[in-house]
C-alpha positions, 0 to 999 in steps of 0.5 A, a space after each residue: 865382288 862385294 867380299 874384296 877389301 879395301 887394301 886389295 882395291 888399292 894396290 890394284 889401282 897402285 901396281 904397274 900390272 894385274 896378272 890375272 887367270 881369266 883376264 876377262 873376268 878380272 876385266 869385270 871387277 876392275 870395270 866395278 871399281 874403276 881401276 885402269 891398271 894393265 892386266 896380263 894373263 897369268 894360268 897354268 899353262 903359261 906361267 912356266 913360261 912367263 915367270 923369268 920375264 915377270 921376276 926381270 920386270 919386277 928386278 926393274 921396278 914394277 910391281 906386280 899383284 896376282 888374281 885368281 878368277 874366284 878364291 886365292 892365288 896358290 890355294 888350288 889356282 895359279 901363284 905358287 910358282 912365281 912366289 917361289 921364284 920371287 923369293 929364291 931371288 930375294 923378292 918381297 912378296 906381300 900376301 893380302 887376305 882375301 876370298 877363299 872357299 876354304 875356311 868359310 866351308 869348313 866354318 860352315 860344315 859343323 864338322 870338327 875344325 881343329 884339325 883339318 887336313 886340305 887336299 884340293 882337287 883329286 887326281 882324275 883318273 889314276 890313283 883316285 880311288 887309292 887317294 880317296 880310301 887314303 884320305 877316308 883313314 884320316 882321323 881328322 877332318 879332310 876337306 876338298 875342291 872338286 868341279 861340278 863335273 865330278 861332284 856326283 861322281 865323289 860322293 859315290 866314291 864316298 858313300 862305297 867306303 864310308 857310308 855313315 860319315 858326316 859331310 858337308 857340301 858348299 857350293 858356289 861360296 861368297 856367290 849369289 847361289 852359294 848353298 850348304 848341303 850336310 848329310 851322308 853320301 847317300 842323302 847328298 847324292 839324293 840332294 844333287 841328283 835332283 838340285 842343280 850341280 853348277 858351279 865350284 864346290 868344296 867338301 868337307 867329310 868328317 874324320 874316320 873315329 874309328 
């Protein structure tokens, strides 16, 4: 909570409505802040089709900001959309800056940051190994997302291509249990195989040089 900005708290209290992922979570951050603005529910399995009632609300007069529940709207979490809809029909749309895993990781990794290539999340099942031995050719840094479901599961897929490259692992960044973790494939699958997995992650592994 302590990570929002000032601008953010107050076109929070100013706008007609929050659109936020997980109401309840943002329930939470407007409690801490004592703000009383409407909150409507906004995921990925909604927007679809919401987005023609929100642009005619917004045509009408309201204004509107969206939250994620951790991170920023667009970046790996709900948002793209609606901004697109937006500015298809002519709609300002105003970007505030705000938390997100992305760059503190990157940062942080130690790992060359002057050229980076962001993936986001995998695809789970098909394509996966295709996209991984893809994104290991890179001679660039390659940063993903990746839950605390898979994490194990990625850096074995790792350590099968690449078993010498650098990587950095963040877990649970700008949170009360963040943690930063460097290492090959093999040295963070002895880290995470015997530390705790919980949590949302970002992994940072160095570009191929070769």
């Amino acid at each position: 909570m302590g990570d929002i900005t000032y601008r953010a708290i107050e076109v929070l209290k100013d706008v007609s409505m929050i659109l936020a992922e997980d109401t309840r979570v943002t329930k939470k951050l407007l409690n801490h802040y004592c703000i009383s603005t409407p909150l409507r529910s906004y995921h990925q399995h909604n927007e679809h089709k919401i987005i023609d009632e929100l642009v005619s609300k917004i045509k009408m007069g309201d204004q509107m900001a969206i939250v994620s529940d951790a991170g920023t709207p667009g970046i790996s979490d709900p948002g793209f959309l609606l901004v697109r809809k937006c500015k298809e029909d002519g709609i300002d749309v105003e970007c505030l800056p705000g938390a997100t895993a992305l760059i503190p990781a990157i940062i942080n990794s130690g790992i060359p940051s002057d050229r980076f290539y962001f993936e986001g999340f995998l695809p789970q099942k098909k394509g996966r190994k295709t996209r991984i031995e893809t994104l290991l050719n890179y001679d660039k840094t390659v940063v993903l997302y990746e839950s605390t479901h898979r994490i194990l599961k990625l850096l074995k897929e790792v350590k099968e291509v690449a078993p010498s490259r650098q990587i950095s692992v963040s877990r649970e960044l700008t949170k009360k249990f963040e943690e930063n973790v460097q290492g090959t494939a093999q040295q963070l699958l002895l880290h995470f195989e015997t530390n705790s997995t919980k949590g949302e992650f970002v992994v940072v592994i160095q570009g191929n040089k070769a």
